[in-house]
Wavefront OBJ file of the C-alpha trace (Angstrom):
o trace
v 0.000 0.000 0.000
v 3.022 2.329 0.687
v 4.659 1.811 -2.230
v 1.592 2.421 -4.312
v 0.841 5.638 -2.226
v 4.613 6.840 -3.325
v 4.515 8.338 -6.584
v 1.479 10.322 -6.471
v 2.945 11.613 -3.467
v 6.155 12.407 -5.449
v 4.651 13.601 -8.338
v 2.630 16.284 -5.893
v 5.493 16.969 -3.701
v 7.391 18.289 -7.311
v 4.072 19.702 -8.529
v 3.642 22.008 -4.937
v 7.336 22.848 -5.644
v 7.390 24.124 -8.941
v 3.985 26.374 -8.346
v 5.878 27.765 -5.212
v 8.684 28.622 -8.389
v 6.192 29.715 -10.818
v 4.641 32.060 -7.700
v 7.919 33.414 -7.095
v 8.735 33.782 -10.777
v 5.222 36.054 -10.593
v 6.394 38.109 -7.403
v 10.232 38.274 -9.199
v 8.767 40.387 -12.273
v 6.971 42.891 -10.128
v 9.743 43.476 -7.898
v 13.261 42.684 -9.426
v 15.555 44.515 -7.029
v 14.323 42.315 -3.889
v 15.081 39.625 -6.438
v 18.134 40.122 -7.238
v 20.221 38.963 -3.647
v 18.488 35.929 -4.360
v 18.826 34.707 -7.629
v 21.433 32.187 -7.489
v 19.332 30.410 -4.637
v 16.123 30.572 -7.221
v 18.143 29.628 -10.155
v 19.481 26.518 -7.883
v 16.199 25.677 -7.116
v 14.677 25.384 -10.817
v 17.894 23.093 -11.300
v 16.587 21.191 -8.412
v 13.267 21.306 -9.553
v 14.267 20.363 -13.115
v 16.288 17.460 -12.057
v 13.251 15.900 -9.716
v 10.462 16.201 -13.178
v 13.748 14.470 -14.948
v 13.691 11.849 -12.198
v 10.166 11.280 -12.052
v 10.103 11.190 -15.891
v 13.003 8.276 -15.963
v 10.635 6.361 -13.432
v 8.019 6.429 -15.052
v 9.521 5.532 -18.530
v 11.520 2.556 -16.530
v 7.957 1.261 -15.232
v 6.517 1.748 -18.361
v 9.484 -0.309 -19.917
v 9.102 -2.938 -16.966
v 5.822 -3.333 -17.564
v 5.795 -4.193 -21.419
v 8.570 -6.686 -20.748
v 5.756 -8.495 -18.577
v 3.552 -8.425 -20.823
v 0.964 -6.500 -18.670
v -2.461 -5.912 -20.822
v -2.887 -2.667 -22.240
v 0.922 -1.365 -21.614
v 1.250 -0.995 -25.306
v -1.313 1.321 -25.696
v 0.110 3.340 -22.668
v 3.826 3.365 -24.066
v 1.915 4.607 -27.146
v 0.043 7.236 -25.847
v 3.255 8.191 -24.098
v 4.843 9.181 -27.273
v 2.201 10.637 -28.361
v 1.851 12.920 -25.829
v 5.767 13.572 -25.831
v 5.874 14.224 -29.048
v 2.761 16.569 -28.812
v 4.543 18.005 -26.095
v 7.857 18.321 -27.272
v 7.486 19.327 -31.408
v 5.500 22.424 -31.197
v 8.323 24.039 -28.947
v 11.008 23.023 -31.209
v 9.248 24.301 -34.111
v 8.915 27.573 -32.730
v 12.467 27.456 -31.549
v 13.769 26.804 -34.993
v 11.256 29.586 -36.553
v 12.023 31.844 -33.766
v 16.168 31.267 -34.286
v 15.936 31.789 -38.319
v 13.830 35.029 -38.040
v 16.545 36.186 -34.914
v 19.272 35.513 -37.093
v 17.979 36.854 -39.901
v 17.371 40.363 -38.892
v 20.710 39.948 -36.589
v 22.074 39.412 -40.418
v 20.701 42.012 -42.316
v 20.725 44.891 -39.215
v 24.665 43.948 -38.522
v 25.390 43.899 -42.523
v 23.680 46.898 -43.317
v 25.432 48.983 -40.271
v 28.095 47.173 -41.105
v 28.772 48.253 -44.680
v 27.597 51.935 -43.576
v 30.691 52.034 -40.865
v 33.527 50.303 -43.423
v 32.479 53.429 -45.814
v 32.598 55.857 -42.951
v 35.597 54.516 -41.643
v 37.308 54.633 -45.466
v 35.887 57.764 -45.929
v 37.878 58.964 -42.841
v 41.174 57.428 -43.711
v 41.190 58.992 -46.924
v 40.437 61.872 -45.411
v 43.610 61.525 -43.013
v 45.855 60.538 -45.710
v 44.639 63.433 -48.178
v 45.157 65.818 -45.026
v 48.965 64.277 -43.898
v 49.737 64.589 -47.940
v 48.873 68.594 -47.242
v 50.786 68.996 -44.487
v 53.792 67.285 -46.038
l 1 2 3 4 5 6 7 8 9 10 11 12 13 14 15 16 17 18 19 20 21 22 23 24 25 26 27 28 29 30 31 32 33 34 35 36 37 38 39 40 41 42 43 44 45 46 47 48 49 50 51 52 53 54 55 56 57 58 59 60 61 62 63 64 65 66 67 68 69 70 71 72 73 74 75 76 77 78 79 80 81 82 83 84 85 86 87 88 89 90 91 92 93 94 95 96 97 98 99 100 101 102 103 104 105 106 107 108 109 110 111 112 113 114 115 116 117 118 119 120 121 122 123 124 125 126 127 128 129 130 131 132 133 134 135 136 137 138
């Protein structure tokens, strides 16, 4: 009975955890300088946090896995849903990333050439100038 009792339990503990995060996240954007002392602790924290959904995520893939090499009825279906939901999960966010990381670099590209090319004429602009002044003076 214990051991079924232990990873809802688990799985609430890091659920409580990470709304106390996302609270202070909330409180962190409204007030930034009370914050600030503090954000290696919060930062350490998310890592923890982050680390425990990792955990939780490699037992329940290594149950999963135990249970489809026993054969249990309907584990099939579950690992399948699984992926499905990971992948639901999971390609949206990397779509958007990849979008979000060609547009970025795009106008990174085009802003940094076009100022770019404007300060390579300024700056040969200005040591012809120099040269055409120090041919004067000589």
């Amino acid at each position: 009975m214990m051991r079924l009792l232990a990873k809802p339990f688990l799985i609430g503990v890091v659920v409580f955890l990470a709304l106390i995060l996302l609270l202070l996240l909330a409180f962190a954007s409204a007030n930034t300088s009370f914050f600030d002392e503090y954000f290696a602790l919060l930062f350490a924290a998310n890592v923890l946090i982050g680390v425990l959904f990792l955990l939780v995520i490699v037992a329940l893939v290594f149950n999963l896995a135990m249970r489809l090499r026993q054969k249990y009825f309907g584990s099939r279906l579950i690992a399948k849903l699984a992926m499905f939901f990971a992948l639901v999960g999971v390609l949206p966010g990397a779509i958007l990333y990849g979008v979000s990381l060609q547009l970025c670099l795009a106008v990174l590209s085009h802003g940094l050439t076009s100022r770019l090319s404007v300060l390579l004429k300024r700056a040969c602009n200005w040591a012809e100038h120099r040269l055409r002044f120090r041919a004067q003076i000589y």
